[in-house]
C-alpha positions in Angstrom: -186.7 147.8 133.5 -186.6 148.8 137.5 -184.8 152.0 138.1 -182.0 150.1 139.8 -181.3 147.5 137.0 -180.9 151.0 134.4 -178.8 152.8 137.2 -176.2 149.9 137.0 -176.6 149.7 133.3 -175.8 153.8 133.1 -173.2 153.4 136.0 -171.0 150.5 134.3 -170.9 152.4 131.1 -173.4 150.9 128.8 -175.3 152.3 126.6 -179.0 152.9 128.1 -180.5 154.7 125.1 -182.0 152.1 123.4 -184.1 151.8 127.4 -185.4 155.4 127.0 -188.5 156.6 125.4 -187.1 159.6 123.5 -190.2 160.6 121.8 -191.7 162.9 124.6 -187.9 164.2 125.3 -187.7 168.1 125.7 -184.6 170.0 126.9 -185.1 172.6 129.5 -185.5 176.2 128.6 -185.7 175.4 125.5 -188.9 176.3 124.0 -188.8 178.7 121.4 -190.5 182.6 121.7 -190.5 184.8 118.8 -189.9 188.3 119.5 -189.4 191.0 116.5 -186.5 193.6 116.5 -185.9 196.3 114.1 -182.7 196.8 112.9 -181.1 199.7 110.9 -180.7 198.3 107.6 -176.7 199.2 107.9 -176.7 196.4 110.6 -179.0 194.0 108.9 -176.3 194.9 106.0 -173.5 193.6 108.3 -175.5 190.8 109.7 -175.7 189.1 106.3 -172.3 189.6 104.9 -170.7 188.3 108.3 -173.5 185.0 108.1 -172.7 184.3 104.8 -168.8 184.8 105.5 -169.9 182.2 107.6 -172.2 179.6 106.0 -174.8 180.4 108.7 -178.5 182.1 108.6 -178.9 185.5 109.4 -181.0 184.3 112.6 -178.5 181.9 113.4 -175.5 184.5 113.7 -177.9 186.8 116.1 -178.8 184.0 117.7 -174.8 183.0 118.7 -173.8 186.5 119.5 -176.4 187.1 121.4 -176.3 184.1 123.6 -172.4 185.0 123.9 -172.6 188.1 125.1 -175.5 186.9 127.5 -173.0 184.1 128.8 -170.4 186.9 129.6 -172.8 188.6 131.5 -173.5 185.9 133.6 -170.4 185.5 133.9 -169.3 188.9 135.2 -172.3 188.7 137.6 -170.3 185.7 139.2 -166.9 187.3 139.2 
């Protein structure tokens, strides 16, 4: 399919998925780095009864609040 043919597709509202080759797809800044961080085991403590409260990992609770409060930042960098 020529770029313009999938333009008009996309532009009128069609669905153009099914035109895409989705296998090699990545999302940018999106590659996973593991770092380590030591906790007091007090927080750790609080970490798991608050992911739990919430039906979530451990990892995946630091993982939100940290990319809250990094989103905040930002945002008072704009302001």
């Amino acid at each position: 399919m020529k770029a313009e043919s999938f333009d008009k597709k996309f532009d009128a509202g069609e669905d153009v998925t099914a035109d895409l080759d989705l296998s090699k797809a990545r999302r940018p800044n999106q590659n996973a780095r593991r770092v380590n961080v030591d906790f007091p085991s007090w927080m750790v403590d609080e970490l798991d009864r608050e992911a739990r409260r919430l039906g979530v990992t451990r990892q995946s609770i630091i993982k939100v609040w940290l990319s809250e409060r990094l989103e905040q930042a930002a945002a008072n960098k704009r302001a």
